[in-house]
Every structure is written in C-alpha cells, then in structure tokens.
C-alpha positions in Angstrom: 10.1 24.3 -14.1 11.5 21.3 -11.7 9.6 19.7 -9.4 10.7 21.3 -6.4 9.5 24.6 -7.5 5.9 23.5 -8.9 5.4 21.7 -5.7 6.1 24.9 -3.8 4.1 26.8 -5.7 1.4 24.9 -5.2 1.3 23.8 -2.2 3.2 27.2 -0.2 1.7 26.3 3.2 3.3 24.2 6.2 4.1 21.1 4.0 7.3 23.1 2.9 8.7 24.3 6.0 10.2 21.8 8.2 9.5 21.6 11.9 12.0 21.7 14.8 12.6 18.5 16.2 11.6 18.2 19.5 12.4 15.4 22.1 8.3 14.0 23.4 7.3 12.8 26.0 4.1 10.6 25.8 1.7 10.8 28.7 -2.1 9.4 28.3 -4.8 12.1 27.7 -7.8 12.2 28.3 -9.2 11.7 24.9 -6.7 8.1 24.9 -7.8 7.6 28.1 -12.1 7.5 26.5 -10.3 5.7 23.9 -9.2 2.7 25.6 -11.7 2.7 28.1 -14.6 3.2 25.2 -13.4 1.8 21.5 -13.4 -2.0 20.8 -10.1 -4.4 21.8 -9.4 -4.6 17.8 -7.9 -1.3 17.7 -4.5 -0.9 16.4 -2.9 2.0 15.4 -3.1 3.6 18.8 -1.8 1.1 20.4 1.9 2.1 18.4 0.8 5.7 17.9 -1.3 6.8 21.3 -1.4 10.5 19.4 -4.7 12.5 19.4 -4.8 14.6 16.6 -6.3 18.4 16.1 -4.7 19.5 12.7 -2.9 18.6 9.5 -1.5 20.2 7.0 1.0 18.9 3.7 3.4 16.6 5.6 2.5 17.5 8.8 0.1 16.2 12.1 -0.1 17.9 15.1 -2.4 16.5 18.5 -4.3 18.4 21.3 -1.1 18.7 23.0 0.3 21.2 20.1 3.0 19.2 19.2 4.2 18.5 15.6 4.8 15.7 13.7 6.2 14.7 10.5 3.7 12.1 9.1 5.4 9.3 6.8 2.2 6.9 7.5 -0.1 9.1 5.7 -3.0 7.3 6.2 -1.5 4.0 4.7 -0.8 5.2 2.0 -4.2 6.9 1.2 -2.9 10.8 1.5 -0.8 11.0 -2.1 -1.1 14.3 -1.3 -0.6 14.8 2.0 -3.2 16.0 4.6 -5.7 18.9 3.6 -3.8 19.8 0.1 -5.4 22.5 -1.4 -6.3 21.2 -5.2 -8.4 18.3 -2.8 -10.0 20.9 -0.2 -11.2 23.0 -3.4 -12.5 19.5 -5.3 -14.9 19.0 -2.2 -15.9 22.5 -1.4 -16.7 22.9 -5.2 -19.2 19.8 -4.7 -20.4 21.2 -1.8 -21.0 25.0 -3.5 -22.8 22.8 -6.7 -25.2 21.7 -4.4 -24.4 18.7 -5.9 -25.8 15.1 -4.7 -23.4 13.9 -2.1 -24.7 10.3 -2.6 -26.0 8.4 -5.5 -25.5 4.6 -5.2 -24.6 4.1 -9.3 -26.4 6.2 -10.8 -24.2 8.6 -13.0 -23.4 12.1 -12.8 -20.6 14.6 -14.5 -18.6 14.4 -11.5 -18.7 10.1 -11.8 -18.0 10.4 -15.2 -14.9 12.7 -15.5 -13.7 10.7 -12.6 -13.6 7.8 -14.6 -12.7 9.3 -18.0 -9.6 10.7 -15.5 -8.6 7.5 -13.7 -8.7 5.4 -17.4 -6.1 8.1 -18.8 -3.9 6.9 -16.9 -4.2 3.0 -17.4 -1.8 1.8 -20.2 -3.1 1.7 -23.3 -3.9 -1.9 -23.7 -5.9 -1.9 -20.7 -7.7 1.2 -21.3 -8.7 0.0 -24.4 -10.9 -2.7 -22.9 -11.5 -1.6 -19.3 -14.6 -1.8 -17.5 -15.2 -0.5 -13.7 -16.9 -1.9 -10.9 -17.4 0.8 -8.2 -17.3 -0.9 -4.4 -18.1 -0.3 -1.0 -15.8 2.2 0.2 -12.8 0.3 1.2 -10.2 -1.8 -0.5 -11.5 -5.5 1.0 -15.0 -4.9 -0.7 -12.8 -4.3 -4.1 -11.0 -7.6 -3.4 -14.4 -9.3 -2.5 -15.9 -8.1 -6.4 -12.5 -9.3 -7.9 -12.8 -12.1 -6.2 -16.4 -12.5 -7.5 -16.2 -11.3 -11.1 -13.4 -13.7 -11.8 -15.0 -16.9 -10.3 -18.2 -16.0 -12.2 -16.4 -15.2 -15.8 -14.4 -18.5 -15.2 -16.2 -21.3 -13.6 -13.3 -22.1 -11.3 -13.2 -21.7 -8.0 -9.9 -21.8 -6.8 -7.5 -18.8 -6.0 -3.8 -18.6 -5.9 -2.3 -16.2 -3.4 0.7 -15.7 -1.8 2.5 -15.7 1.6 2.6 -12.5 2.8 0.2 -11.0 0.8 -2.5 -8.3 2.2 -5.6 -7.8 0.8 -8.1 -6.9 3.7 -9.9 -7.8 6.5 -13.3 -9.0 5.4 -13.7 -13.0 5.5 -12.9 -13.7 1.8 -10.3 -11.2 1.4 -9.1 -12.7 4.8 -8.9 -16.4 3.3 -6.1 -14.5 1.0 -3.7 -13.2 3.5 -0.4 -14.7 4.1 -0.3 -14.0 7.8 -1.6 -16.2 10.1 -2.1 -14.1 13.2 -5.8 -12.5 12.1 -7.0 -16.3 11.2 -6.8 -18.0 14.3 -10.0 -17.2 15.8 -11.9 -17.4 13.3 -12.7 -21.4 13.1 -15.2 -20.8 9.7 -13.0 -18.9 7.7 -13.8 -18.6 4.2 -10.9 -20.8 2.8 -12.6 -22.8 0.5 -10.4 -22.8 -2.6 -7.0 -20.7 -1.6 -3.7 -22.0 -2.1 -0.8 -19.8 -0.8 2.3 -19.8 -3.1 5.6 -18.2 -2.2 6.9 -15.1 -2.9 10.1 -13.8 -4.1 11.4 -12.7 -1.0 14.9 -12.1 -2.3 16.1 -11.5 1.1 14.6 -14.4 2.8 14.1 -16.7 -0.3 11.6 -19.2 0.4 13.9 -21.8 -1.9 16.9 -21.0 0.4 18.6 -19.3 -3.1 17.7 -15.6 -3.8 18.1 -13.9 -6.8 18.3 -15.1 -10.2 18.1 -18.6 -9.5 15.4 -18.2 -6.6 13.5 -16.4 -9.4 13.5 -19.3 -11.3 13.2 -22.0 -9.1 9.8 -19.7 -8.0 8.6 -19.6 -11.8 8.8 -23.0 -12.5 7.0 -24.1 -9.1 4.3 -22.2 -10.6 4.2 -23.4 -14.0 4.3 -26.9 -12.7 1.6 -26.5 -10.5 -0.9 -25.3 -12.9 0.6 -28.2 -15.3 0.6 -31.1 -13.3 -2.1 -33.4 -13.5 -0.9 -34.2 -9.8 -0.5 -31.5 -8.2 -3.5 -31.4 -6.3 -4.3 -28.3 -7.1 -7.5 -27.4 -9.1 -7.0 -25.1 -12.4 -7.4 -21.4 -10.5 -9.8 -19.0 -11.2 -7.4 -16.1 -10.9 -3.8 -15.7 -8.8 -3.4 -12.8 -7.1 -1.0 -10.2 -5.9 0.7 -7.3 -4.8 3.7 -6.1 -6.9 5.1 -4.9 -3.8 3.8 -6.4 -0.6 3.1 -3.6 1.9 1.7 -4.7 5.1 3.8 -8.3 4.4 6.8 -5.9 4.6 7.6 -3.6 1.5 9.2 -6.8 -0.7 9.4 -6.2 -4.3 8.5 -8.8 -6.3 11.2 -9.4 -9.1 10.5 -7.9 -12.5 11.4 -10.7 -14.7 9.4 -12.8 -11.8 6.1 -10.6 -12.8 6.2 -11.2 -16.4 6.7 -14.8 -15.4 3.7 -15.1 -13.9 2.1 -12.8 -16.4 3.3 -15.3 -19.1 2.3 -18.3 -17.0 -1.1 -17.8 -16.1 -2.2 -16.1 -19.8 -1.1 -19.8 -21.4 -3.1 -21.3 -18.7 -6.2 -19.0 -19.2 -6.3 -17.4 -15.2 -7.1 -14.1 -14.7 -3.9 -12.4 -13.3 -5.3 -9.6 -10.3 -3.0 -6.9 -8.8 -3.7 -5.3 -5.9 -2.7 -1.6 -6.1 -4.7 -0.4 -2.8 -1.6 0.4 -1.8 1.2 0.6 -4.7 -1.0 3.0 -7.0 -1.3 6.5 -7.9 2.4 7.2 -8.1 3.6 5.6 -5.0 6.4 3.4 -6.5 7.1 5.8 -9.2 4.9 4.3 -11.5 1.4 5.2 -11.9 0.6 1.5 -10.9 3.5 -0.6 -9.9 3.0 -3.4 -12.6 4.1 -0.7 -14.9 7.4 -1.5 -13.7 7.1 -4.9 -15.6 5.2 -4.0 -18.7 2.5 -6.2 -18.1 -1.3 -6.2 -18.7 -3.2 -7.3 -15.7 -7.0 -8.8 -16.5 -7.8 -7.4 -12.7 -6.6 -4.5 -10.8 -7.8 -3.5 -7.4 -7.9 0.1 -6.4 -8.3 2.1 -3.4 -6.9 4.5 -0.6 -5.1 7.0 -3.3 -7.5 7.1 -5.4 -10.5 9.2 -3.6 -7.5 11.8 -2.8 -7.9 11.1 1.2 -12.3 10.1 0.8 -13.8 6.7 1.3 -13.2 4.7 -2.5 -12.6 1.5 -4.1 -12.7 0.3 -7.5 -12.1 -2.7 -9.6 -10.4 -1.8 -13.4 -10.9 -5.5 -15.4 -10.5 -6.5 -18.9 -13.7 -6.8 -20.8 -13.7 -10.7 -21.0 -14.5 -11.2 -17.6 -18.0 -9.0 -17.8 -19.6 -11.6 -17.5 -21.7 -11.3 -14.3 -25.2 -10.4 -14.0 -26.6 -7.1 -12.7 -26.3 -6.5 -8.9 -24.0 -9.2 -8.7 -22.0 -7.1 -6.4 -23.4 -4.1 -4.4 -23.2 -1.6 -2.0 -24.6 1.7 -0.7 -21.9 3.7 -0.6 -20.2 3.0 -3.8 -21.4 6.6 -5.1 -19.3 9.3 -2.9 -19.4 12.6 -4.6 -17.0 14.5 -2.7 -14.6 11.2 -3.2 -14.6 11.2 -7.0 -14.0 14.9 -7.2 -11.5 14.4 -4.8 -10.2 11.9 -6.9 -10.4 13.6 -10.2 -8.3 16.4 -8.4 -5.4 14.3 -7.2 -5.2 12.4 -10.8 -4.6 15.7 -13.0 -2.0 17.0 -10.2 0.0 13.8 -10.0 0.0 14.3 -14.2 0.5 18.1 -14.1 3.8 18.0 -11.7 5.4 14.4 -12.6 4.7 12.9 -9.2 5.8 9.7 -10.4 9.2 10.9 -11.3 9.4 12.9 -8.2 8.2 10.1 -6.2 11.2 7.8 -7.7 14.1 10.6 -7.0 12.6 11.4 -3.5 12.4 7.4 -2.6 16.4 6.9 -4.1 17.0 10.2 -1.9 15.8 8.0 1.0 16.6 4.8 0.4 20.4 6.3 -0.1 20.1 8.0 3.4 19.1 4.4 4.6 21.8 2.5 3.5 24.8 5.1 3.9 23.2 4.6 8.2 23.4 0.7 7.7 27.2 1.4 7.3 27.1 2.6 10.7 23.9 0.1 12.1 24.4 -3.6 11.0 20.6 -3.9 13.0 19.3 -2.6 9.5 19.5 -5.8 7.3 17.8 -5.2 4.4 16.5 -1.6 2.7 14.0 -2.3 -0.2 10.8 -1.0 -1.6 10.0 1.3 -4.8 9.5 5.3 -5.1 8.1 6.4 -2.0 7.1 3.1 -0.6 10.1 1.7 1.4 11.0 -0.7 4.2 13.9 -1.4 6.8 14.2 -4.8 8.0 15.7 -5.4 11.3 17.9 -7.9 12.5 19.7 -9.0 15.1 23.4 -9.0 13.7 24.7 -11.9 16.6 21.9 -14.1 15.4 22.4 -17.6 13.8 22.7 -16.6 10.0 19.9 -18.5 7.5 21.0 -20.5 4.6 21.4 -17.0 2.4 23.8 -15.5 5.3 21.5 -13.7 6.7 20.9 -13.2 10.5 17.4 -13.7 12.1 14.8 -10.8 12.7 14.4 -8.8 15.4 11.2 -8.0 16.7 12.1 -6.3 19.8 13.9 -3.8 18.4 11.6 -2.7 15.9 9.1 -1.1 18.4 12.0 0.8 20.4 13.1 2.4 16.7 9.1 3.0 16.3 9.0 5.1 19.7 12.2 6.7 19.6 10.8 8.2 16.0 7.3 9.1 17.5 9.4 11.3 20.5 11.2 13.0 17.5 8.2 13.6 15.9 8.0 11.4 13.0 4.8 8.7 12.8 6.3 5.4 11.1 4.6 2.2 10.7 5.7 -1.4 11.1 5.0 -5.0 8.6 6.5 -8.0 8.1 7.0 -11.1 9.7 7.1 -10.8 13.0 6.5 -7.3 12.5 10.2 -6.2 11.9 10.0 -3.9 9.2 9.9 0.0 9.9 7.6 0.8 6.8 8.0 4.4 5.6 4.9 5.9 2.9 5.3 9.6 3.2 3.1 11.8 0.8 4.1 12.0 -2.6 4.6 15.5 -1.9 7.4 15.6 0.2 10.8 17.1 -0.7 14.0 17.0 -1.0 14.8 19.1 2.4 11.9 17.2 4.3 13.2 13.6 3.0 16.6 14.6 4.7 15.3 15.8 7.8 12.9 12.0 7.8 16.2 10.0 7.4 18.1 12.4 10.6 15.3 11.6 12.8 15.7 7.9 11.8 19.2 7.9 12.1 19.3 9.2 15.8 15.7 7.0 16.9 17.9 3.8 15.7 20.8 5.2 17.5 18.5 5.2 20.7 16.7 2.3 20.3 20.1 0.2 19.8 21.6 1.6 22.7 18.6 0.7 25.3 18.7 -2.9 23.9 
C-alpha cells in the first residue's frame, strides 16, 4: 500500500481535497480589532497573519470570515499531523472517556509510561540503550533551561557554546543562546554569563567567506582549536549546542560531515554535545530526528512542539552519564499532561505505521523541485535549502553588490510583500533569517502530493505579485 493511499484512508476528511484559490482581501475585524486594542505589544504572529480563526481540519484553517486557508506554518511545526487529525482527537477523547487524571505533576501512570516506552522506540539504538527523560514545563525553552542545567551540574563547567543563528527560546537562559540580537537589547541583565557564539555553516553565506568543503573545514578546525588552545580565552564548555537545521535562524542545514565533526570534536574533549529537535523532530526532515542524518549519538536532545501531537510538551532524552543531578533539581507543574502524552503516543505509532519520514522526504524533494524550477524564472529567490518538509527561500535582491561567495545581498522588503501576496491566496507562510528574508515553509507531514503542487502555484503567482509591486 503507498503512502498516498494509507494517508487517505486515514485521514478521508478536508485534508485531502484541495480548496479553490481565492483572491482575499484583509480588512480588520472585530475580534483583531479587541486584539490590538487588548493583548500585550509582544505579539507577533498577528502582526504577519491578522487571521481569526473558527475551524481546522488536516491541512486546512479557516477564520470567522469563512475563508480557507492552506496552512504550511502548522503551528511551528507542532501539528505533524495537521490540525484535529483523527488518531489525536480519539487519543484525547479516550483520556477523557477513562476518566483519567488530566494532571499529575510526575507521578506515573499507564498513559506516561507507554508514552515513554513509545517515544524511546524510536531513538537509535545506542541512545535508547542509556536514555533517561526529564519531563519539562510545557514548552521547548523550559527543555533548553533543564539541558542547560543537567549538563552544567554533571560537568562542573559552566560555559556553553552556541551558535549564530541558533533558536532555542525565549526564557532568559535560553535567550543568552540565541544568535539574534534583536530580542537582547532590552534586556540590560541578560543571563549571559558563560555563552560563546560560534559560527555556523552557513553554506550560502559562509561566515569564512569559502562555502562548502573548505568552509566546512575551516569551521571544524576553529572549533577544535578553541577547545585546544590554552589561549583561546575560552573556558573548557560544559556542553555546545545546536540545531541540525536552524529554523527560526532561517532553515540552514548544517553540513553532514560538519556534524560528525563536531560530534568527534567535543566527545575527545569530554562536552556534552545537545541538539535541539523542538523543531526538526518527529519526521520533519525525513528523519525521525534530524541528527539521524549524520549518524551521530547526541549526549542531550531537546524535544517539544511534535511530540504532544498538537498539546503543551517538552522533554529532555540524555545519556545516562549526565544523571547526575539531585531530585527536584528541575521542576514544574505542568510537566504531567495527560491528554498530551496520549496525544503523543498516538502521533508516534502513526508516523511508524505509514512511513512519515519517507513520505516527509519525497513530499519536501516534490517542493523543493517546484522551488527551484520558479527560481529559473525569479533570480529574487537566492537560495532553496532545508530537509523533508522543513524548507526555506531566501530572498535577495539580484542588482545588489555580490558578497565574497557571489552572492547578492538580502532583501528584506520583499519578503513581506511575498508573505501577503500568499496569505490573499490563502496560504499561511512564515518568515526567519537574518533580516527576516527567508519565506519558511513547515506544512504537516500529512500533506500530499496534489496539495504540495497546489502550495508551490500559490507561491509561484504571490512572488510573481510581490516582484511586480516592488
């Protein structure tokens, strides 16, 4: 049976029949209006999105106005799934029809324990051997805060290598990690004791000038000197870490052999190595996890969004050498959702039963194909990159003074006229990267072959629009 087929059969509802594309027009309602009258200045998303939403089903939104959208932010990646799939909606009315406890803190129950015998099936096997679980306050910064705690505790060291662009939430200590410098400004007592950015391989904008091969090397051996050199300033790190693929830095790929040399390079040195998967997990790059790609054994990985199949969940999965902590060295009150770990449970054993990871890699070539066959035709699309389902178009500005790589410059004002032009067809993309030039596409893993077709039209005729107003 092919994907296709097992993915309509299961899911036979709106996710599988496309909707017309319509032409919107965006007045404010009146629940935007309360909205920006009424919620706090740090807002976001509706700033880019002013939508009001009634429904969703599969792929597919619609707001109070009745219109229909094709969704390829899917709540940042947290709908695998897509919106109201019926294996999750069953997971949480069973809890609910169990009269189950909803919330438990840590104490166990079946539902906590298949949900972790489910998520360590799928961790490779020299992980799984050894792994231990902390469960978190229900978002992905909490995670990032224990990781950040379990591996200064297990090691003695303070320090913490990240990288620039990196993402890892919006609390102060994951905050002191991020790459961008926007979010930091205000806040004068940042807690940055200890960080040290390091750059990325950003193949497309090397931060060595070189790309490729030689930029991955040049990017290795920075590294390996650093932790090395008796002069280099730098204190022996408790941990480095970082996202295989940057999302909210703008969908870069970090270079395979670049992974395992970093893998290599901070197991001689004796620092725990944490990925972040919030947002590359559960099948999004076509991996179960995305340092699959590479082979490698992480000591830390970070999970969240995906993983409580659309609920409130975070976790940290770390090798048993760092348990080293004492008890209620890192808490919360809702670290014991229910309805999230059933949830959870549900979205594991279908993205195993239908191959989402395979499906998620042929759907994201499908795309990524669609995307560069239009760059033929757009040169304001300058580089197409990502993995499986988690892709990004970086614009540029092709009359722009060309870097040291040939490249020509970003272009930021174009990026939020592609943005709207989508959202009038009905499709809900995001933007990343620097200077937030990146058109960021994370449909659910659900989404097929006809829809992915229909996602790259609409893109083809928003760009069309956007370049012509410029």
């Amino acid at each position: 049976m092919s994907v296709a087929i097992s993915l309509a059969q299961a899911h036979p509802v709106s996710s599988d029949t496309l909707a017309p594309e319509t032409l919107y027009a965006f007045d404010e309602s009146p629940l935007l209006a309360r909205q920006n009258q009424q919620e706090s200045n740090a807002r976001s998303y509706p700033r880019r999105i002013p939508l009001a939403l009634k429904r969703a089903r599969g792929l597919y939104v619609e707001d109070v106005e009745g219109r229909q959208f094709i969704d390829c932010l899917a709540g940042a990646g947290t709908l695998a799934l897509g919106h109201n799939h019926p294996v999750v909606i069953e997971a949480i009315q069973q809890v609910l029809a169990d009269e189950l406890p909803l919330h438990t803190l840590d104490l166990t129950t079946p539902v906590k324990d298949q949900f972790v015998q489910d998520l360590f099936s799928l961790l490779p096997e020299q992980l799984r051997s050894e792994a231990k679980i902390q469960f978190c306050g229900p978002t992905g910064t909490d995670a990032v805060e224990a990781a950040l705690k379990l591996v200064r505790t297990a090691t003695g060291r303070n320090t913490v290598l990240s990288f620039q662009g990196g993402y890892h939430g919006m609390s102060q200590g994951a905050l002191s990690l991020m790459g961008s410098l926007g979010p930091k400004k205000p806040l004068a007592a940042l807690l940055a004791n200890g960080v040290q950015f390091l750059p990325y391989p950003y193949d497309y904008r090397c931060p060595f000038g070189l790309g490729g091969e030689a930029g991955v090397k040049v990017n290795l051996h920075y590294l390996e000197n650093l932790l090395s050199d008796p002069e280099s300033g730098v204190q022996l790190p408790a941990a480095v870490i970082v996202e295989v693929v940057q999302g909210e830095g703008g969908v870069i790929p970090a270079d395979i052999e670049w992974l395992r040399g970093v893998r290599r390079i901070t197991e001689k040195a004796g620092v725990a190595l944490i990925v972040d998967e919030i947002q590359s997990g559960f099948a999004r790059t076509g991996k179960m996890f995305a340092f699959e790609h590479a082979g490698i054994t992480p000591d830390v990985v970070v999970l969240s969004k995906a993983i409580g199949g659309s609920l409130p969940l975070a976790v940290v999965v770390y090798r048993q050498w760092l348990d080293t902590w004492q008890p209620g060295a890192h808490a919360g009150t809702f670290r014991g959702n229910q309805m999230a770990m059933a949830a959870g449970s549900a979205v594991i054993n279908f993205l195993k039963a239908h191959d989402l990871c395979a499906h998620a890699e042929a759907m994201g070539e499908r795309l990524a194909g669609h995307l560069r066959r239009l760059q033929q035709d757009f040169p304001q699309l300058g580089d197409i990159r990502g993995r499986g389902l988690m892709l990004g178009v970086e614009l540029v500005d092709p009359n722009g003074r060309l870097d040291t790589q040939g490249h020509p410059p970003v272009c930021p004002r174009l990026a939020p006229l592609v943005q709207r032009e989508c959202l009038k067809r009905g499709l809900i993309l995001e933007l990343g990267g620097r200077q937030g030039a990146v058109v960021r596409f994370l449909p659910p893993l659900i989404i097929t072959a006809e829809q992915v077709d229909e996602v790259a039209g609409r893109f083809a005729r928003a760009v069309g629009a956007a370049v012509a107003s410029l």
